[in-house]
C-alpha positions in Angstrom: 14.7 10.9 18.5 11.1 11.9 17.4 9.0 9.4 14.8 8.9 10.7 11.2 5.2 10.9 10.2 3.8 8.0 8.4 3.9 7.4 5.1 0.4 8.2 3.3 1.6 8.7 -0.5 2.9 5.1 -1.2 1.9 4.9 -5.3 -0.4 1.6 -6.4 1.6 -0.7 -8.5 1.3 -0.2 -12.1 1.2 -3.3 -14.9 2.0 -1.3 -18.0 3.5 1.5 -18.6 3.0 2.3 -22.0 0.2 5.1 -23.5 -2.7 3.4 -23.8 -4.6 5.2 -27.0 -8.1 2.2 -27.2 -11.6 2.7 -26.0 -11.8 0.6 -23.1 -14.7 -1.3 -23.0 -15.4 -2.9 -18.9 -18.1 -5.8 -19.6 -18.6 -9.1 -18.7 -21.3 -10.0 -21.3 -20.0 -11.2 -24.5 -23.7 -11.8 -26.0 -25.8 -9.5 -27.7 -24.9 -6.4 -25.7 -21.4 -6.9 -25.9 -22.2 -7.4 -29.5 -23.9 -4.3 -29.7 -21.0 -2.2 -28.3 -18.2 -3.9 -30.3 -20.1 -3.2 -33.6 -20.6 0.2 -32.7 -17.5 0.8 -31.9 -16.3 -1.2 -35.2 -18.6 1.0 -37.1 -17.1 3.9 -35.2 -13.6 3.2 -36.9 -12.5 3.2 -33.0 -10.2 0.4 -31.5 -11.4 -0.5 -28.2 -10.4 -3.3 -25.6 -12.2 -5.5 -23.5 -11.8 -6.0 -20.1 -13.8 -8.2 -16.9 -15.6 -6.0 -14.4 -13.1 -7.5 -11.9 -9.7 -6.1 -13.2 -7.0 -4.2 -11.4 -8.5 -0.6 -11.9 -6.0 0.7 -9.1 -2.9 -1.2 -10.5 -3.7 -0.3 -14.1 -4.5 3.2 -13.8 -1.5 4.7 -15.2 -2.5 3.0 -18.9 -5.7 3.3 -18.6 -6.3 7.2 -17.8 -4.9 8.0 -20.8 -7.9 5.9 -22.8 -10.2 8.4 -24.7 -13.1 7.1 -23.1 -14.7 4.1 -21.3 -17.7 2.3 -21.7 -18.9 0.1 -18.6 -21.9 -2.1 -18.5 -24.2 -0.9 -15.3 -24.8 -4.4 -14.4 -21.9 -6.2 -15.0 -22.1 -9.8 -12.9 -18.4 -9.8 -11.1 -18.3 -6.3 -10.1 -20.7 -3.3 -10.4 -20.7 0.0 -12.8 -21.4 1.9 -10.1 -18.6 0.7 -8.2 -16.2 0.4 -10.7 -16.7 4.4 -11.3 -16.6 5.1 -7.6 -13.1 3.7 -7.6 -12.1 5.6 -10.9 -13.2 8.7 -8.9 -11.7 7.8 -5.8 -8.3 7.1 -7.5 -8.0 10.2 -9.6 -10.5 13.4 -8.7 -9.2 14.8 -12.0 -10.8 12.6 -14.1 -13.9 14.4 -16.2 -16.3 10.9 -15.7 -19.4 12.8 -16.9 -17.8 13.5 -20.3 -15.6 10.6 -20.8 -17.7 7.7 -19.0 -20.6 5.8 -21.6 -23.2 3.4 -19.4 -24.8 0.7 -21.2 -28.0 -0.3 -19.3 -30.3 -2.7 -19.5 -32.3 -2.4 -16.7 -32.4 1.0 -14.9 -34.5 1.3 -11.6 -35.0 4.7 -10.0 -32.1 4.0 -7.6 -29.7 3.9 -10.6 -30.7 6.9 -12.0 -29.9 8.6 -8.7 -26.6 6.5 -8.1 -25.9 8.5 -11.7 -26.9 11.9 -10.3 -24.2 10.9 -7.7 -21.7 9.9 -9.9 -22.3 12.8 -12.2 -22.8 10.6 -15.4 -24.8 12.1 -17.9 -24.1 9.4 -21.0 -26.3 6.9 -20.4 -27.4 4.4 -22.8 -30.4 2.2 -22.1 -30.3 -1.0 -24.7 -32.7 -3.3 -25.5 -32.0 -6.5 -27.1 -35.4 -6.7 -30.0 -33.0 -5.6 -33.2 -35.1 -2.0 -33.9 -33.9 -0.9 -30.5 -30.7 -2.6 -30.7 -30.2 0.0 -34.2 -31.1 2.3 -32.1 -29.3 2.6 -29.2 -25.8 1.4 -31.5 -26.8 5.0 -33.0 -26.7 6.8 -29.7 -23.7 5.3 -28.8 -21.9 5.9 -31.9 -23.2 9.6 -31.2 -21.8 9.9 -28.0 -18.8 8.5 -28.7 -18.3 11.2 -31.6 -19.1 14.4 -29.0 -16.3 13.1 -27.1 -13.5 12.7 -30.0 -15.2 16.0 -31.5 -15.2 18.1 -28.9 -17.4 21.5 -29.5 -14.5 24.5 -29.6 -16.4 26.8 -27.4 -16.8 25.2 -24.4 -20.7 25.0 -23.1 -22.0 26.1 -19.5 -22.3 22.8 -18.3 -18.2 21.9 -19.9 -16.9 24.9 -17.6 -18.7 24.4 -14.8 -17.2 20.6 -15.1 -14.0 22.1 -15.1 -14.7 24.5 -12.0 -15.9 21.7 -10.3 -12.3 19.7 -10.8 -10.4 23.0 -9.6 -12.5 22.8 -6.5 -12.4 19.2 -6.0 -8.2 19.5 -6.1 -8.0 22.5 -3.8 -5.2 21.8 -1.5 -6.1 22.1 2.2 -4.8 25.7 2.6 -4.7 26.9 -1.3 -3.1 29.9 -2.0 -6.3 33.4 -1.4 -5.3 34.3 -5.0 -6.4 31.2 -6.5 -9.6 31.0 -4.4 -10.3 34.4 -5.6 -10.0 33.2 -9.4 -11.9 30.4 -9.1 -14.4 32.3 -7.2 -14.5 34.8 -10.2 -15.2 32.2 -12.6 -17.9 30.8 -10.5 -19.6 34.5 -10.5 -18.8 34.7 -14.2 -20.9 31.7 -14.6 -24.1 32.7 -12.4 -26.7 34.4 -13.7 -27.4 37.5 -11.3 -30.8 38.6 -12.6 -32.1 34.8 -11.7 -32.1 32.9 -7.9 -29.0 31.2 -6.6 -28.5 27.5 -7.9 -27.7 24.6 -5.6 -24.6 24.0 -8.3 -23.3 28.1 -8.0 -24.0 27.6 -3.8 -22.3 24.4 -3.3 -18.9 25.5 -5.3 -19.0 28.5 -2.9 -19.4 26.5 0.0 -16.6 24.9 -1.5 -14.7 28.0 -1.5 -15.5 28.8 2.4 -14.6 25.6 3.3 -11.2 26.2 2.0 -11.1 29.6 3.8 -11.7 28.2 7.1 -15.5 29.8 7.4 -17.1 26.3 8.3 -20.3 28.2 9.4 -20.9 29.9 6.3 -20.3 26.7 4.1 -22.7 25.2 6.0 -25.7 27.7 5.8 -25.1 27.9 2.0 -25.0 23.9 1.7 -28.0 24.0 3.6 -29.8 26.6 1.4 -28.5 24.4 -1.5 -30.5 21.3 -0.6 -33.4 23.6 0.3 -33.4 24.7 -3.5 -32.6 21.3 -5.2 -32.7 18.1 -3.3 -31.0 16.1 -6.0 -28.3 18.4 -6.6 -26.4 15.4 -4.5 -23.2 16.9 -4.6 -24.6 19.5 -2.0 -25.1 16.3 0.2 -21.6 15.1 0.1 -20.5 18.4 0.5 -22.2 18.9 3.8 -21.5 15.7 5.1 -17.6 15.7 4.0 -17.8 19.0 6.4 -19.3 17.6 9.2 -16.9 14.8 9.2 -14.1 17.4 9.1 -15.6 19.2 12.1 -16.0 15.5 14.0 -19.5 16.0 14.0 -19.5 11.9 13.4 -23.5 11.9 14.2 -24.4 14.7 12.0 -22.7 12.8 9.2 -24.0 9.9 9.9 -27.6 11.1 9.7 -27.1 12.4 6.6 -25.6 9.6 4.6 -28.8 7.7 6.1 -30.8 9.8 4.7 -28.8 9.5 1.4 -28.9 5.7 1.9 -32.9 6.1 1.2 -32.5 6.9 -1.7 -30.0 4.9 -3.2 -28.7 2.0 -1.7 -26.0 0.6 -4.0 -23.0 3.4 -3.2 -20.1 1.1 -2.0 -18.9 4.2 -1.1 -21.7 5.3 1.1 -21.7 2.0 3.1 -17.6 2.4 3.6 -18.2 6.1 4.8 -21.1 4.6 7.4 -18.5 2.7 9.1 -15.9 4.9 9.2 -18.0 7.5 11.1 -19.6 3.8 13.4 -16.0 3.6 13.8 -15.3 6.7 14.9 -18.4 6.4 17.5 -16.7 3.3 18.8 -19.2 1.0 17.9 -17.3 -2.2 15.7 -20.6 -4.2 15.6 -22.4 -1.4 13.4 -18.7 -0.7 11.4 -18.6 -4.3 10.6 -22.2 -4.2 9.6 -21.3 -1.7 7.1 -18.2 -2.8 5.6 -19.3 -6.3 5.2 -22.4 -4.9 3.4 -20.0 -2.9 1.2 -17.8 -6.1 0.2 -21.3 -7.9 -0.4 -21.2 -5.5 -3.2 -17.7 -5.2 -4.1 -15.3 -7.9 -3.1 -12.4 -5.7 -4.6 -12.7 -2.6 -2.7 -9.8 -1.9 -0.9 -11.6 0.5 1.2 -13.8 -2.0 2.7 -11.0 -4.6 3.0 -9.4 -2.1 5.2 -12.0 -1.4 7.2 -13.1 -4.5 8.3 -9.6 -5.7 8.7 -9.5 -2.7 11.0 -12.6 -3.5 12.6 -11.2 -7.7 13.3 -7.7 -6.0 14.9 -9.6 -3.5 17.4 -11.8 -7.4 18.4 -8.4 -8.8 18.7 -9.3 -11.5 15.7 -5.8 -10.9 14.3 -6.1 -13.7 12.1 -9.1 -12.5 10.3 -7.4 -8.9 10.3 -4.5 -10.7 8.2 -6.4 -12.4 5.4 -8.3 -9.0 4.8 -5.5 -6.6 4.2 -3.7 -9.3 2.5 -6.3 -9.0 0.1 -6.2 -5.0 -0.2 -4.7 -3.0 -2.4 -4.1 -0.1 -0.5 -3.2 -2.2 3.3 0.0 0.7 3.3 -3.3 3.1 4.4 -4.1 0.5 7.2 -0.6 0.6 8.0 0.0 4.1 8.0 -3.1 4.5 10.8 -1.1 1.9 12.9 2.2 3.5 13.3 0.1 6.8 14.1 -1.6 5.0 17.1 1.8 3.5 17.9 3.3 7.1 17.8 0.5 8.2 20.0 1.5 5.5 22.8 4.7 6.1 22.6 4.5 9.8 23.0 2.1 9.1 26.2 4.9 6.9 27.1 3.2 3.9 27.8 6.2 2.0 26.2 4.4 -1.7 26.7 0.9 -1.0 25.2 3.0 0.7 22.3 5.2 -2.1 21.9 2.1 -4.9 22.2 0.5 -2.4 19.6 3.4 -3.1 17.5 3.5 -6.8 17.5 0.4 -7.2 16.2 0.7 -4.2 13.8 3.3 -6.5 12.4 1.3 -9.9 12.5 -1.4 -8.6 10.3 0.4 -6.2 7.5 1.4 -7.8 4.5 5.1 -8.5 4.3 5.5 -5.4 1.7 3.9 -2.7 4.6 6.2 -3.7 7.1 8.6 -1.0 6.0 11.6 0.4 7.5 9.4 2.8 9.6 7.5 0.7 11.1 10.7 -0.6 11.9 12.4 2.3 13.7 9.0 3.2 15.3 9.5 -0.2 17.1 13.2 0.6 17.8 12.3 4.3 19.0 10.1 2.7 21.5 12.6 0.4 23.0 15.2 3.1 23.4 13.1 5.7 25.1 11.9 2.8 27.6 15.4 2.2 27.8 16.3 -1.1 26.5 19.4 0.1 24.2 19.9 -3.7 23.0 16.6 -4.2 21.2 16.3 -0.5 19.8 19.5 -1.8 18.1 18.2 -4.7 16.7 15.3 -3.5 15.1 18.0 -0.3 14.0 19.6 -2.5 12.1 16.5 -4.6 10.3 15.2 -0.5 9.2 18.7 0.2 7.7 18.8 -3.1 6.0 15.5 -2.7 4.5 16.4 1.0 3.5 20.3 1.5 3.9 19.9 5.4 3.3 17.3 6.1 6.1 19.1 8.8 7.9 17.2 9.0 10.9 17.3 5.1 11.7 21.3 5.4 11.3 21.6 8.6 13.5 19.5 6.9 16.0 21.9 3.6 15.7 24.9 5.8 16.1 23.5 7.2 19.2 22.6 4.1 20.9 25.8 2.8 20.0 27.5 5.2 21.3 26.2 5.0 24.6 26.9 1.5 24.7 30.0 1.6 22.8 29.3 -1.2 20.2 32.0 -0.8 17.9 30.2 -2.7 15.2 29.3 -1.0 11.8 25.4 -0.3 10.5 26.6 -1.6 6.9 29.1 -5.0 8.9 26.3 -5.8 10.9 23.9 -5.3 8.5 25.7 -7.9 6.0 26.3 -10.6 8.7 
């Protein structure tokens, strides 16, 4: 009678499912600059579609990875470039944003260009409206856009260290030594021996360390790596990604301060802050954090999460509930739940588990309040002993996923021992 894990992999919702071969084109302004970009693209003999800064990145994904390349406004007025990319990256590690993302600017301040470093754009565009510049920069565009539909045959440095970079990124947590070993060969193919280290060739061996369970050695050469280029950020995130593996919560919190200097617009970056405040147990400076990061992003799911985390730890339930209702990715927030309700359960402190529950199921949207959280419920009931409401909530999990063995094995055995003759699949349709 032990919990099945919870369920981490629930897939987004998709909209359409059909290949989607257009530019895509994410910008609110239809005036001169969205003039700019359409003749380009016109002139380009390239078929492009227009969509709102606000739209369903997450739900759409499945069409819109398969676009040949994007162009997003940096300051789009509903919803940020710069967010908008972190959730591209965030939803799919495979995809090569450096080559296939175009920013249109108008405006650039030094933070930008450093949110870029981040972000690892290289194709940025910075328009001006007077109509010498606006010839201009239709040119550049038109040129980048032709490097990306004509790609070079032999692939440059910087194209294969992109694509050592992705191998690393989508490393399993214990990959096979073999394929560490060739990715690690490619990396030393790469290097030039006769010249110092880079941060880029020390941070993908870090990379490799990591993966080998030598935290210690990742470290020093992530260390060395900022030492030898400070705005090699990826050597940042690296580091702190490993401190937060090791719970070194106020390491990693230093760090991303220190990050935060520099650029302060990373939606991301706020998020992470109050995941590691939450961590530290402190929900005032979480909250701080995740409200600052849906100041700059009322669509990230992330931050919906958080703070609806943060409301149900301050017992503001109803809060909680309007904030995951909103997210697109609540099934996460679930997931976390039924852990901590596994956790009191297994410490058998049956009352606090079940009071856990409850409120677990006031505040998920009706769609997480799957069939596990269901028999987690039902487990709890039947190990403190009350047989009759295991059984009810038995029956709701079966109903909501008639094939869930381990809710009908666990039925069977209840009702065995308390010799209900009635049926999973009679009960189930009275």
């Amino acid at each position: 009678m032990e919990p099945s894990p919870p369920d981490t992999t629930k897939p987004g919702t998709t909209i359409v499912t059909r290949r989607f071969k257009e530019a895509l084109v994410i910008m609110d302004d239809h005036s001169w600059l969205g003039e700019l970009v359409a003749n380009s693209l016109n002139s380009a003999g390239v078929d492009f579609t227009q969509v709102s800064s606000n739209v369903l990145m997450r739900q759409s994904w499945s069409r819109f990875h398969d676009s040949p390349f994007m162009i997003v406004h940096w300051e789009n007025k509903l919803r940020s470039g710069g967010a908008i990319i972190e959730e591209i990256l965030e939803i799919d590690r495979r995809y090569d944003a450096a080559d296939k993302i175009i920013i249109v600017t108008t405006n650039p301040i030094h933070e930008d260009v450093v949110f870029f470093s981040e972000l690892g754009i290289r194709r940025v565009i910075r328009a001006r409206s007077r109509a010498q510049e606006i010839e201009i920069s239709s040119e550049e565009l038109k040129k980048h856009v032709h490097e990306i539909l004509n790609p070079a045959l032999k692939p440059t440095i910087d194209g294969l260290w992109r694509k050592i970079i992705v191998a690393l990124d989508m490393l399993p947590a214990d990959p096979p030594a073999g394929i560490l070993a060739k990715i690690e060969q490619s990396i030393g193919k790469l290097n030039d021996s006769s010249a110092p280290p880079t941060a880029r060739y020390l941070e993908a061996l870090a990379a490799i360390e990591v993966k080998r369970g030598n935290a210690a050695e990742a470290s020093k050469m992530l260390h060395n790596a900022i030492q030898i280029n400070p705005n090699y950020f990826r050597s940042w995130n690296a580091l702190i990604n490993l401190m937060r593996q090791q719970g070194n919560h106020k390491g990693a919190y230093a760090l991303m301060q220190k990050m935060q200097l520099q650029n302060r617009n990373s939606v991301k970056r706020l998020i992470s802050m109050g995941e590691e405040q939450l961590a530290l147990n402190d929900l005032d400076k979480a909250e701080t954090y995740f409200q600052s990061a849906l100041d700059k992003d009322a669509w990230s799911g992330r931050a919906l999460n958080g703070l609806g985390e943060v409301k149900f730890w301050q017992n503001e339930l109803g809060e909680s509930r309007l904030l995951l209702a909103k997210s697109p990715i609540a099934y996460q927030f679930a997931a976390k739940l039924n852990n901590k309700g596994i956790e009191l359960v297994t410490a058998g402190t049956y009352e606090a588990a079940l009071e856990h529950y409850s409120k677990a199921q006031y505040i998920l949207p009706q769609q997480e309040k799957g069939p596990q959280l269901l028999y987690n419920i039902a487990l709890c009931y039947a190990k403190w002993g009350r047989l009759n409401m295991a059984e009810e909530f038995l029956v709701l999990a079966v109903i909501k996923e008639p094939n869930y063995k381990k809710a009908i094995r666990l039925l069977e055995q209840i009702r065995a021992r308390t010799k209900t003759p009635v049926s999973v699949t009679s009960k189930a349709a009275a």
